[in-house]
C-alpha positions as CSV (number, residue, x, y, z in Angstrom):
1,X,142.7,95.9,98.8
2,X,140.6,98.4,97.0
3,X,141.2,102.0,95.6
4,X,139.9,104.7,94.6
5,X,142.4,107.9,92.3
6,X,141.0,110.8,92.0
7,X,141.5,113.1,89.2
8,X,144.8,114.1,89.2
9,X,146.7,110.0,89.6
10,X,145.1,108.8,86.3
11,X,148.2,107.1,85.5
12,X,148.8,105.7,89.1
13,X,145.4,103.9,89.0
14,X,146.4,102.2,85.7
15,X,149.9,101.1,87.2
16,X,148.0,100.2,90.3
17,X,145.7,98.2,87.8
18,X,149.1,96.5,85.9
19,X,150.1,94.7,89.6
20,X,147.0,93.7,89.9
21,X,144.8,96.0,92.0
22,X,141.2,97.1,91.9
23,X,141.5,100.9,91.6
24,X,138.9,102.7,90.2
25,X,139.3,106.1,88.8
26,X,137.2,109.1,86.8
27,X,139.1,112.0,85.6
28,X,135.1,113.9,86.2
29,X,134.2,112.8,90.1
30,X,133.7,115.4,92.2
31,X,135.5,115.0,95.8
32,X,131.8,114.3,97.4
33,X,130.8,111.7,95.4
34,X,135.3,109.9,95.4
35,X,134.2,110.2,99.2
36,X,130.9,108.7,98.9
37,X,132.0,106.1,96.6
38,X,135.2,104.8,98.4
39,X,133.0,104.4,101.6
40,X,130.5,102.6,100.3
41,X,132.5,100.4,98.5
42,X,135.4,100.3,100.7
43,X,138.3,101.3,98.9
44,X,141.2,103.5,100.1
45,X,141.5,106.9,98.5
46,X,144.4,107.9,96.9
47,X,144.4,112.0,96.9
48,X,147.5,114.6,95.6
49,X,144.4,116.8,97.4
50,X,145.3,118.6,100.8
51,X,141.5,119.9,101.1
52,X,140.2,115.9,101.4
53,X,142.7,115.0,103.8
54,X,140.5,116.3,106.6
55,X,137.1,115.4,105.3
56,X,137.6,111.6,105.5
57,X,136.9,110.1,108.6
58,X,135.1,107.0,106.9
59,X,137.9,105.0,104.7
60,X,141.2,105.4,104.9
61,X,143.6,108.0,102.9
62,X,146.7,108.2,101.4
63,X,148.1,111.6,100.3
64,X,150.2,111.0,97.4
65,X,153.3,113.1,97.6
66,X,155.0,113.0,94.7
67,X,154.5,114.6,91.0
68,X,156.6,111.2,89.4
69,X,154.8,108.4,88.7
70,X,157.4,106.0,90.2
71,X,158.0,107.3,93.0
72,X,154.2,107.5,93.2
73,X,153.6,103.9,92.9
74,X,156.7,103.5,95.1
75,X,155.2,105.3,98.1
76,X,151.5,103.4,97.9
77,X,153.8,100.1,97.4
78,X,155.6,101.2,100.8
79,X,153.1,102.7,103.0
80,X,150.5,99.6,102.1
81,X,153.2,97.1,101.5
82,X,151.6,95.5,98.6
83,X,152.6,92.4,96.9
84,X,154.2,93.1,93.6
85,X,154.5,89.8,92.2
86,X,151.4,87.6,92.8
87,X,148.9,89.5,90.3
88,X,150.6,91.4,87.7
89,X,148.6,91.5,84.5
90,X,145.3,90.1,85.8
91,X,143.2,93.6,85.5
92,X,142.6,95.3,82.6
93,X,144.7,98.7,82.4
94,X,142.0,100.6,80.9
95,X,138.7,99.5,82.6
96,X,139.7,98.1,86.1
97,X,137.7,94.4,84.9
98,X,139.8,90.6,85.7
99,X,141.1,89.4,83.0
100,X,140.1,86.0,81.7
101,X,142.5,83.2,80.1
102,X,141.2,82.8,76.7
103,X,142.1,80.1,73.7
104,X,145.2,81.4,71.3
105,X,142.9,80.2,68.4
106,X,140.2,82.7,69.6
107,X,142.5,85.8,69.1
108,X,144.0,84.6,65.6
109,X,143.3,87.8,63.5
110,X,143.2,90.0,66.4
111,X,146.9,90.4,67.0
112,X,149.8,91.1,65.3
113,X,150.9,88.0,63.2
114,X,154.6,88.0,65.3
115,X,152.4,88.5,68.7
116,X,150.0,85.2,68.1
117,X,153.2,83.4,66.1
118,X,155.6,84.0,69.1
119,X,152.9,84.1,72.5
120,X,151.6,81.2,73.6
121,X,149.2,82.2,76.1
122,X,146.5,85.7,76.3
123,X,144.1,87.0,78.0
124,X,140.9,89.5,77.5
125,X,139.0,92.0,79.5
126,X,135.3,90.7,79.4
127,X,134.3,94.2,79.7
128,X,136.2,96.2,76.7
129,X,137.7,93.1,75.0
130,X,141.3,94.8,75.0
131,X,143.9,91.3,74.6
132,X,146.7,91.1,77.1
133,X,149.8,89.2,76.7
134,X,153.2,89.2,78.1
135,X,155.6,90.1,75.3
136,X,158.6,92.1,75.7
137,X,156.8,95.0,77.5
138,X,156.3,92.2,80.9
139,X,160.1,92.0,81.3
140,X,159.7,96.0,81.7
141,X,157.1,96.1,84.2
142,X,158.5,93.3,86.0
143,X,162.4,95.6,85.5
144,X,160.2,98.8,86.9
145,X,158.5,96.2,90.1
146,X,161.9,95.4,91.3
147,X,163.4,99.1,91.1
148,X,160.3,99.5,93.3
149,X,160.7,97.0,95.2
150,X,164.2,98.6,96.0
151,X,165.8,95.4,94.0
């Protein structure tokens, strides 16, 4: 499953991004070319936009209702029932690319000292070359996932 945010759910796509999902989002598309774009590449759109909810006949919509972010990602969690457990952390939050398992002695010098001496395992985005690992801030996310998931 494939989306597409459009300006105003900036932080939506990155939290889509976290659980895994290929969302793309520009905070300077115009609504003809989020349309274009989601129908030829397929993706759902995800709108807080009343106007586009009647000028998409060719992908599917969802009209986000809510200002939180939570109980944004709650609703798209709902109404598309995604899977909240299988791909958490394998996109990068910034720039929508898989993450790639890399060697721990590759990233020595690029992390805190406490991150490489207490993590045993990282990733990168090939595109940016942000380094992922799951530190303290994973038990969080997967804390927020099961609030979601009504756990």
């Amino acid at each position: 499953m494939k989306f597409m945010a459009d300006n105003m759910l900036g932080r939506l796509a990155k939290w889509l991004r976290i659980i895994g999902y290929d969302t793309v989002y520009s905070s300077s598309i115009s609504n003809g070319e989020l349309l274009q774009r989601a129908a030829a590449e397929k993706r759902i759109i995800l709108t807080r936009n009343h106007r586009l909810v009647g000028r998409v006949a060719s992908c599917k919509l969802i009209l986000v209702r809510y200002d939180n972010i939570w109980e944004q990602l709650r609703q798209v969690v709902r109404e598309l029932n995604l899977n909240l457990k299988e791909h958490v952390m394998t996109r990068c939050s910034v720039c929508n690319c898989k993450l790639v398992s890399v060697d721990r002695k590759s990233i020595e010098g690029k992390v805190a000292d406490y991150v490489f001496q207490t993590q045993q395992e990282f990733s990168r985005c090939p595109q940016c070359g942000r380094i992922y690992w799951k530190g303290s801030h994973y038990q969080r996310i997967r804390e927020r996932l099961c609030w979601i998931r009504g756990e």
